[in-house]
N, C-alpha and C positions, 0 to 999 in steps of 0.2 A: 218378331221375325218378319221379314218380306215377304208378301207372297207372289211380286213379280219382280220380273228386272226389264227396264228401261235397252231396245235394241235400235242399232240405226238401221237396219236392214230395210232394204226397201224390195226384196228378194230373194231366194235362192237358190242356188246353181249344186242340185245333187247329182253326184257323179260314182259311175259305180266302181266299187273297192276289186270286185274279183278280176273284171275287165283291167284293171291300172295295172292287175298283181300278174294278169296274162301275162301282157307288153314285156311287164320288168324297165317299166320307165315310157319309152317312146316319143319324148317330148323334151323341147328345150334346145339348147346348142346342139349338145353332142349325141343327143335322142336317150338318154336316160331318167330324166325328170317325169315322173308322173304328173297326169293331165292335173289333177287338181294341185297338188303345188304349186305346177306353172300357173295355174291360173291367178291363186291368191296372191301371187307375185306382181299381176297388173293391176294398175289404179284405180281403185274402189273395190276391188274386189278384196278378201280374206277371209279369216276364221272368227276374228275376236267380233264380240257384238259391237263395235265402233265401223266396221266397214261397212262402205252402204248396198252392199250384194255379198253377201256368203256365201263361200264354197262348203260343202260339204261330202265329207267320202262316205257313199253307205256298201250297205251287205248288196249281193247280187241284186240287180234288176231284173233278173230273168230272161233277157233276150239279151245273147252271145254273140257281137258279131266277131269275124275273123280278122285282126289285126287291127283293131279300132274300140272305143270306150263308149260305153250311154252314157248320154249327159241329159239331164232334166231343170228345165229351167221353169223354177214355180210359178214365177209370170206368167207362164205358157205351159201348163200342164197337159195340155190334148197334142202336144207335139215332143216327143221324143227325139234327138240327135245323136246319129253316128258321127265320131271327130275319128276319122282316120288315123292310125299312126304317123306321126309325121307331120301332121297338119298346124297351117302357125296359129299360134296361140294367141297373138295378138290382134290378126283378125277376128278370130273367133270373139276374143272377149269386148272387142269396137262393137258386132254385132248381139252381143247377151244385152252391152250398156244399153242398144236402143231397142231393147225391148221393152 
């Protein structure tokens, strides 16, 4: 039996699940897409161990803001981001790639 498996990950983008479940979506066309879908949705990013940045949804982060999602990007663990409701997703993820 294996005791590893082989990732292309070159990072990860954890994002908090109770904050998405606040919203009920907020992102996307028609602002119903939760942050982390929309994001696996942009190029390089996803879920499966073949993308080169994963997204991932966890349990609270602890800090709640009002109408907006933590996002934690493992490249950069001493910085924390609020993504506003609303906020495009496509910038954001231009900026995660050059971190």
């Amino acid at each position: 039996m294996k005791d590893h498996v082989r990732a292309r990950w070159s990072g990860a983008v954890l994002v908090c699940g109770k904050c998405s479940k606040k919203l009920g979506g907020g992102f996307g066309d028609k602002g119903r897409t939760p942050l982390a879908k929309a994001l696996r949705a942009e190029p390089g990013f996803g879920k499966g161990r073949k993308a080169s940045v994963g997204v991932v949804e966890t349990k609270c982060l602890g800090i709640c803001p009002k109408k907006a999602v933590m996002l934690i990007d493992s490249r950069r663990p001493d910085v924390w981001r609020i993504v506003r409701e609303g906020a495009d997703v496509e910038a954001l993820a231009d900026e995660l790639r050059q971190s």
